[in-house]
C-alpha positions as CSV (number, residue, x, y, z in Angstrom):
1,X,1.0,0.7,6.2
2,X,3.0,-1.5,8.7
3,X,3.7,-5.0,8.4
4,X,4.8,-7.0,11.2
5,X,6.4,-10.3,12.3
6,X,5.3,-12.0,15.4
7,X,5.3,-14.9,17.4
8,X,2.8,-16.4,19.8
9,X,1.7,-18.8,22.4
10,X,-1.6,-20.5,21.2
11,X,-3.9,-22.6,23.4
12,X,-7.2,-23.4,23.9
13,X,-6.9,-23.8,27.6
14,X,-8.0,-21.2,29.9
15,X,-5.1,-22.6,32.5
16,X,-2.6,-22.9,30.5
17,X,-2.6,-19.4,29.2
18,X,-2.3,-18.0,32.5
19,X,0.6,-20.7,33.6
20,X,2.4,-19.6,30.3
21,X,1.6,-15.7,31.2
22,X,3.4,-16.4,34.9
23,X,6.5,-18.2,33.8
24,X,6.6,-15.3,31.2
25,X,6.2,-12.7,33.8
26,X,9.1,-14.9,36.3
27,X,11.5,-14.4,33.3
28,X,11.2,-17.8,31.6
29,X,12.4,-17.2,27.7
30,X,9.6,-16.7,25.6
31,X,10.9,-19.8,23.0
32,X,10.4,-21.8,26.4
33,X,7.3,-21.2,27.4
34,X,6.2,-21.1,23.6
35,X,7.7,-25.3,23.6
36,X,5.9,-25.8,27.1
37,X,2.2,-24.8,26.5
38,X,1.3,-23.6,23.1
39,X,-0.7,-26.3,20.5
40,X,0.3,-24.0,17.4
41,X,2.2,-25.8,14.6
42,X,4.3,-22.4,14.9
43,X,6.2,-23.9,18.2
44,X,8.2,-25.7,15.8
45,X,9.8,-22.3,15.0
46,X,10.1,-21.0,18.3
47,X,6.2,-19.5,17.6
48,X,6.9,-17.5,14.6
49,X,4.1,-16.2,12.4
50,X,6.3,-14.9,10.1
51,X,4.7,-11.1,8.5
52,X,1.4,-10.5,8.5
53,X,-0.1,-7.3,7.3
54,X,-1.1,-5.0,10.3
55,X,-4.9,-5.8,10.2
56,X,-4.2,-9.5,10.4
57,X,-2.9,-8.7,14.0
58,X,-5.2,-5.9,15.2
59,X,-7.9,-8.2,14.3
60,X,-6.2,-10.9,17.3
61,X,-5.1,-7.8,19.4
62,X,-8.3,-5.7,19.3
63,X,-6.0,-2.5,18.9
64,X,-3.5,-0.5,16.6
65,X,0.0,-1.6,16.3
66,X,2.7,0.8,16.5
67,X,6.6,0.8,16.4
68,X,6.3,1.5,20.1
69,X,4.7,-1.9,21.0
70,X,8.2,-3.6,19.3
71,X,9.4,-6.3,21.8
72,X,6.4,-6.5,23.7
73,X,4.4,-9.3,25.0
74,X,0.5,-8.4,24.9
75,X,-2.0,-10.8,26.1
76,X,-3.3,-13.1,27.3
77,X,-6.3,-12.5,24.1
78,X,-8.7,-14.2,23.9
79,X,-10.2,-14.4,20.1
80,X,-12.7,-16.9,18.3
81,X,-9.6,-19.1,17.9
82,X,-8.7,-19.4,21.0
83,X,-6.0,-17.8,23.6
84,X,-2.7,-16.3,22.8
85,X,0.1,-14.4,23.6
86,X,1.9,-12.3,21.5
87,X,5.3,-10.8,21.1
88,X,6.3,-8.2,18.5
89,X,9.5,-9.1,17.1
90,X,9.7,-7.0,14.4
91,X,7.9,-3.8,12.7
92,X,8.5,-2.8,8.8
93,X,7.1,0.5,8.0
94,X,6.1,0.4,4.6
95,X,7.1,3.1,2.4
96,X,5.1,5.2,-0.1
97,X,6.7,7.0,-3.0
98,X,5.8,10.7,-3.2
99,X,7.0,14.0,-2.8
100,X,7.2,14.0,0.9
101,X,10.2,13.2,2.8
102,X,11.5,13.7,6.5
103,X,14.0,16.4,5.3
104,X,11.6,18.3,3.5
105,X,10.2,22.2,5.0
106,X,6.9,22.8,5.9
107,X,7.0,25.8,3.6
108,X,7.7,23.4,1.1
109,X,5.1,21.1,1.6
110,X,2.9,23.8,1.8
111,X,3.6,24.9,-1.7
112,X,3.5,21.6,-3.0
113,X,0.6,20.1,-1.3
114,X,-1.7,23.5,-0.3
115,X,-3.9,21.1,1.5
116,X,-1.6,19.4,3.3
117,X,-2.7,21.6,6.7
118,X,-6.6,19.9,6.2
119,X,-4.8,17.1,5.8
120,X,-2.6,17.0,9.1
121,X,-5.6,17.9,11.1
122,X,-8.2,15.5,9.9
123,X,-5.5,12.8,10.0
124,X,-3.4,13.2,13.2
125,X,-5.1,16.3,14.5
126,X,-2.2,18.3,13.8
127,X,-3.5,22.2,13.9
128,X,-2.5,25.4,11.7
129,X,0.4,26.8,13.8
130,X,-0.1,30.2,15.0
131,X,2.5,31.9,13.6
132,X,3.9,30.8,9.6
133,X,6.7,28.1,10.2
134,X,10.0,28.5,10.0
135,X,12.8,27.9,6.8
136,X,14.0,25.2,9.0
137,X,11.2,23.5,10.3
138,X,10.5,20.0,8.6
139,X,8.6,17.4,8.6
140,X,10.2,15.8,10.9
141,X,10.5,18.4,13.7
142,X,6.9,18.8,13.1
143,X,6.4,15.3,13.8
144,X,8.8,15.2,16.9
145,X,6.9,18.3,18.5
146,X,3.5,16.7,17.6
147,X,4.7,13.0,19.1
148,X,3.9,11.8,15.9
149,X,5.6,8.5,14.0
150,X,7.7,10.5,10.8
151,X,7.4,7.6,8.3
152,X,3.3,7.5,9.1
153,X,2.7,11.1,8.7
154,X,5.1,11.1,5.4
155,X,3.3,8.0,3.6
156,X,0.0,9.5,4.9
157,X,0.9,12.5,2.7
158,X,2.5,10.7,-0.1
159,X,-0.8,8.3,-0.5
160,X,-3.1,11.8,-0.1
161,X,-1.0,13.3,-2.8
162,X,-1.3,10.9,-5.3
163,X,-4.8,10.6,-4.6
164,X,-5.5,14.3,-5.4
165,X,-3.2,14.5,-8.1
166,X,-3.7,12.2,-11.1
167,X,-0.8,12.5,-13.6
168,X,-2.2,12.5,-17.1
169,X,-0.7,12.7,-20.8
170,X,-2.8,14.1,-23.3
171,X,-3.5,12.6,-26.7
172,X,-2.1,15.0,-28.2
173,X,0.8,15.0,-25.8
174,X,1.2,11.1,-26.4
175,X,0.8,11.5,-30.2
176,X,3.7,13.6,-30.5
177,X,5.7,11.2,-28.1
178,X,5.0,8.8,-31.0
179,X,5.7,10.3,-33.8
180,X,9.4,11.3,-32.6
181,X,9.9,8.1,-31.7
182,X,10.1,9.1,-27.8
183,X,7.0,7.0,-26.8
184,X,6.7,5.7,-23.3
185,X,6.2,2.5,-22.1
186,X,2.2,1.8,-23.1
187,X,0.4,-0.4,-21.0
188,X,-3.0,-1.2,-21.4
189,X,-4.9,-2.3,-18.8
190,X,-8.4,-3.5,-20.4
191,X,-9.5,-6.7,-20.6
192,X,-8.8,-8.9,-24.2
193,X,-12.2,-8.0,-25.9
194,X,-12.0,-4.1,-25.7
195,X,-8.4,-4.1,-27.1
196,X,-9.7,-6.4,-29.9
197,X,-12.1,-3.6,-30.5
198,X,-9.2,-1.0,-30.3
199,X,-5.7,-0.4,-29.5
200,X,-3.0,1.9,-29.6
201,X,0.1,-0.1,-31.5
202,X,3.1,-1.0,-29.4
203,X,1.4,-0.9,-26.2
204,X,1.4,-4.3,-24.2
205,X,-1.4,-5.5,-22.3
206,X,-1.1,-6.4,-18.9
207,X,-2.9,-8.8,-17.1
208,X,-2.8,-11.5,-14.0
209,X,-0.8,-14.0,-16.0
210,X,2.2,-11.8,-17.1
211,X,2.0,-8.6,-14.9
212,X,4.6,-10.2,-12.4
213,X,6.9,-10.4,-16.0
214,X,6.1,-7.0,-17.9
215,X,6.6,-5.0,-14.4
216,X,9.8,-6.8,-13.9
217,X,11.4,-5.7,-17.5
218,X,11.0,-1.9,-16.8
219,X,13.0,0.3,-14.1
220,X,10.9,1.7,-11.8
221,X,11.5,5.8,-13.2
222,X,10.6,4.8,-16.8
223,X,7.7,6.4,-17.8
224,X,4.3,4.7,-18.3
225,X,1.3,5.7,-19.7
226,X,-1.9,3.7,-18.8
227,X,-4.4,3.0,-21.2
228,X,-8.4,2.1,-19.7
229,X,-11.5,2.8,-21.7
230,X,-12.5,6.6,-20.7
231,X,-9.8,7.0,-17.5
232,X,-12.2,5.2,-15.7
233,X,-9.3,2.4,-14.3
234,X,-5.9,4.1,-14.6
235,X,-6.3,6.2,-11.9
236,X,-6.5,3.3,-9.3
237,X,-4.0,1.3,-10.6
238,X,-1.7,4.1,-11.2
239,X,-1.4,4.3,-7.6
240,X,-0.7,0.8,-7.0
241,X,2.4,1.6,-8.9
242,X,3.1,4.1,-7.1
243,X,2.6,2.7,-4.1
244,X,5.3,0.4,-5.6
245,X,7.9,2.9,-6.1
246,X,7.4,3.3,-9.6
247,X,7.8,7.6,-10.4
248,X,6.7,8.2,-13.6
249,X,3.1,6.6,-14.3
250,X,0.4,8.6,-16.1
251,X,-3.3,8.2,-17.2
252,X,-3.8,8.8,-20.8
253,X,-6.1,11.4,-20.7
254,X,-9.9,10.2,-21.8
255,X,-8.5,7.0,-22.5
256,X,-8.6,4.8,-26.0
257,X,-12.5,6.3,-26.1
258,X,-11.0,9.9,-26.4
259,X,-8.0,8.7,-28.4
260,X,-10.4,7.7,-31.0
261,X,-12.2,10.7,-31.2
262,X,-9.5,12.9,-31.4
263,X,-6.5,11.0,-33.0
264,X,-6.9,7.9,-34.5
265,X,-10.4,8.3,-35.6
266,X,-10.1,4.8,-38.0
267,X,-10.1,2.6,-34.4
268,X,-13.6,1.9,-33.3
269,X,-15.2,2.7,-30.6
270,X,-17.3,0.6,-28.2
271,X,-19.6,1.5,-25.2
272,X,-20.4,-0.6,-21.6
273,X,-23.1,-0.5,-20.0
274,X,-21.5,-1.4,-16.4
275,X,-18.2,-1.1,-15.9
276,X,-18.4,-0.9,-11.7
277,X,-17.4,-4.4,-11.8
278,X,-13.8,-3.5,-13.1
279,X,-11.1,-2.9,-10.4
280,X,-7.8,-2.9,-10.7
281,X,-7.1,-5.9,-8.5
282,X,-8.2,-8.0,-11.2
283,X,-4.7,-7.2,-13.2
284,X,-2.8,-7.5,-10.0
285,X,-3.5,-10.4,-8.1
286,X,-3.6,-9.6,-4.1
287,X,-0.6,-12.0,-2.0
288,X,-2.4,-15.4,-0.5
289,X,-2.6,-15.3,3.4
290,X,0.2,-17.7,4.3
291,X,-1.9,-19.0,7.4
292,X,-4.3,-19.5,5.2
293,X,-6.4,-22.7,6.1
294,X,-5.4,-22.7,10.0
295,X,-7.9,-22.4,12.6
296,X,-5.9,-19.4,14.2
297,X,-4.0,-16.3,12.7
């Protein structure tokens, strides 16, 4: 999960890639040679792409970016666009919230995470160590010895951690909440004709229009509950959130169908035949491509 800002020398000329490559190569600034030869409308700002997310790159590049390749130039490429040259000018490793930090022991990841060895290997091909590790090896000395990138390996475990592990309140769990006036924030994340069929009162409904707004009113370690029809959607979305960096986001366990059954049995119940077609992307709407439209990246 990188994002990464570059800049780059765009042409469709053969020639004029390699004379920009030379001067380049004889020390010539790369805002120079960016003014001299490229046909982007990005020369105007000295070639700057502004961030992209990493795949937008690789897909120019034809390889993984890394922190190492920071400052570089790469290229010439040559892509169904055209030819460029690149240069790296800056790298933000994007952060996922989870248990894992660099500080943290291995013991303690261990006991947290018991799969976190499978997990290493099959990942970054980081093996069992022979003997059982010590109190104060962490994650990152782990890393440094394995010549692996910290923050990777950390969100790598974070994202694999929330994947395995679904937070969930139970009804009766949420019930209780309720009725001593504890509740959590409720959000429900169905679409406008289930929740006219049933609802849980107080919750609000989120959706494309107003998710910016009811994300923005909470703190990020308030607790939240997600309501879907059977915990069929929460589980997704609840890791978008906490991809986010919000802490405390649970499932309500079976969803409203289960709440129905076993707490509010007045609220109807409803059935769909399909509900593949659901994702949580349609609450959160992705970010546009700013290059959007050009005939290059």
């Amino acid at each position: 999960m990188i994002r990464v800002r570059a800049s780059q020398i765009f042409t469709h000329s053969k020639e004029d890639v390699v004379a920009a490559k030379k001067m380049l190569d004889s020390g010539t600034p790369f805002e120079e040679t960016v003014t001299r030869y490229s046909t982007c409308p990005s020369k105007e700002n000295a070639g700057d792409l502004g961030w992209m997310p990493e795949d937008n790159l690789q897909s120019i590049m034809g390889q993984e970016v890394s922190e190492a390749d920071l400052g570089k130039i790469i290229g010439p490429v040559h892509s169904q666009y055209g030819y460029h040259i690149l240069r790296i000018s800056e790298i933000e490793v994007e952060k996922v919230a989870g248990p894992f930090n660099a500080e943290l022991s291995m013991q303690s990841a261990n006991q947290i995470f018991p799969d976190v060895h499978s997990v290493l290997f099959k990942k970054f091909h980081i093996g069992l160590p022979v003997t059982p590790y010590k109190k104060e090896e962490t994650i990152t000395s782990l890393c440094q010895a394995q010549k692996k990138n910290v923050q990777e390996v950390i969100n790598h475990l974070n994202g694999e951690f929330a994947e395995k592990n679904i937070a969930v309140m139970t009804c009766e769990d949420l019930k209780q909440r309720i009725d001593s006036d504890t509740r959590p924030v409720l959000l429900d994340i169905r679409e406008n004709w289930e929740r006219d069929v049933s609802k849980i009162e107080g919750s609000h409904i989120i959706n494309s229009e107003n998710n910016e707004h009811i994300l923005g009113t909470f703190e990020k370690d308030r607790e939240i509950v997600l309501i879907d029809w059977k915990q069929d959607r929460a589980p997704s979305f609840q890791k978008w959130l906490n991809q986010r960096g919000f802490t405390q986001v649970k499932c309500l366990e079976g969803g409203i169908d289960l709440w129905s059954e076993k707490i509010d049995t007045r609220q109807n119940r409803y059935d769909i035949d399909e509900d593949d077609g659901y994702r949580y992307e349609d609450i959160i709407e992705e970010d546009h491509d700013e290059h959007e439209g050009h005939d290059h990246p």
